[in-house]
C-alpha positions in Angstrom: 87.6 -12.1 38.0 87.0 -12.1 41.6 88.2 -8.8 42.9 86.6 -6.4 45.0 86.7 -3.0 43.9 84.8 -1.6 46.6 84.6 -2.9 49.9 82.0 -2.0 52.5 84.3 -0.5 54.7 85.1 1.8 52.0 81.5 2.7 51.2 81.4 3.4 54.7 84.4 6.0 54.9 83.0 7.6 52.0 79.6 8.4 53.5 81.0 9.4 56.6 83.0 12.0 54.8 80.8 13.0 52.7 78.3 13.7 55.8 81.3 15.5 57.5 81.6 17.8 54.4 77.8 18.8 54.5 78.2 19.5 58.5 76.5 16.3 60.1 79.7 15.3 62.1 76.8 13.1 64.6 75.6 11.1 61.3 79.3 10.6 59.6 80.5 9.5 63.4 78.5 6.8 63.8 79.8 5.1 60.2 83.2 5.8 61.0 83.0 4.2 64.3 81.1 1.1 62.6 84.3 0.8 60.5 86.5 0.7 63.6 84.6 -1.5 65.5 84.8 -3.7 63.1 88.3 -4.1 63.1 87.8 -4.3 67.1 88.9 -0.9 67.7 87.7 2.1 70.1 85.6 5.0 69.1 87.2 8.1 67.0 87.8 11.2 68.6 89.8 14.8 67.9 89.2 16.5 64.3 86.5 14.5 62.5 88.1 14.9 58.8 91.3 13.9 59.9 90.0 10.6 61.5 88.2 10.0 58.1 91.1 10.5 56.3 93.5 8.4 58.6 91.0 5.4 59.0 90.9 5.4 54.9 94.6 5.3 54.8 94.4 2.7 57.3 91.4 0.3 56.4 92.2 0.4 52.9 96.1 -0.3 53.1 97.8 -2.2 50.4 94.7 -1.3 48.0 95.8 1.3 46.1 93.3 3.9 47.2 95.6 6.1 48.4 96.7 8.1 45.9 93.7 8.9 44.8 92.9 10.1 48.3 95.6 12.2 48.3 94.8 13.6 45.0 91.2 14.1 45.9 91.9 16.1 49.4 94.6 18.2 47.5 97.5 16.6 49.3 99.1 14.3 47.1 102.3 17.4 46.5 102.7 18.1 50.1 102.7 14.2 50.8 105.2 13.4 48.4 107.7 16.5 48.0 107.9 15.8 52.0 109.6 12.1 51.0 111.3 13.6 47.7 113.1 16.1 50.4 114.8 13.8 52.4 118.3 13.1 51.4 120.3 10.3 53.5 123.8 9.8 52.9 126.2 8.1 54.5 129.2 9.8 53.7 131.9 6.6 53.9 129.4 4.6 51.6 128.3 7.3 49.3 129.4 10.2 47.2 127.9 13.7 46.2 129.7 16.0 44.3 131.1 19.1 46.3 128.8 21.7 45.1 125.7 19.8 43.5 122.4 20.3 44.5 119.6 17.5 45.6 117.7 17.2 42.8 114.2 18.9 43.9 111.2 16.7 44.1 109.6 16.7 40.6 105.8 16.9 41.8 103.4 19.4 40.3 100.1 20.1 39.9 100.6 18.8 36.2 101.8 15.5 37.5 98.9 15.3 39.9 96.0 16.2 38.1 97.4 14.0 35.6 95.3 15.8 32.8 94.5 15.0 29.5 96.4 16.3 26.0 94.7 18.8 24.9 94.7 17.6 21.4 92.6 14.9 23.0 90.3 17.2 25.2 89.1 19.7 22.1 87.9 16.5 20.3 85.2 16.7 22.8 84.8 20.9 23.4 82.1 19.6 26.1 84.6 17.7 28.2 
């Protein structure tokens, strides 16, 4: 099977962000900017972390990276509840009760950590 799991560009966006973690926003610049030249765009500016995160969302579209970015940068429940929250109803084409309630977005930190049973984690107490 010919399928890339990891593409340069992505190697890229993770070394840049891993240099912007340990401080060395000149070293993790210069990757991210090779990433966007690439696709023949301009240098990145404002909040360094930001850029790394958008370019990722961007650059690896359609990949299924994302939710594991989100889950990784501790934003996967703010990301979703924000789309779980909005409720559009056209009242002419579409009934709600008088009374009922939304149902809330179902997102927790269960549901995003995904974690194993534990009846499957004390099989290995080192886990």
């Amino acid at each position: 099977v010919n399928f890339p799991v990891y593409r340069y560009a992505e190697v890229l966006l993770f070394l840049a962000e891993a240099l912007e973690e340990q401080g060395k926003s000149a070293e993790a610049i210069t990757y991210l900017n090779q990433v966007r030249a690439r696709a023949g765009l301009g240098a990145a500016s404002g909040d360094l972390g930001e850029a790394i995160f958008n370019e990722r969302r961007v650059e690896l579209a359609f990949e299924n990276k994302r939710w594991f970015d989100l889950v990784r940068t501790d934003r996967a429940i703010d990301v979703m509840t924000a789309f779980g929250n909005r409720v559009f109803a056209n009242p002419n084409d579409y009934y709600y009760p008088v009374g009922a309630e939304p149902r809330a977005n179902a997102f927790s930190n269960i549901t995003e950590l995904y974690a194993l049973p534990s009846s499957e984690s004390e099989l290995n107490p080192n886990f």
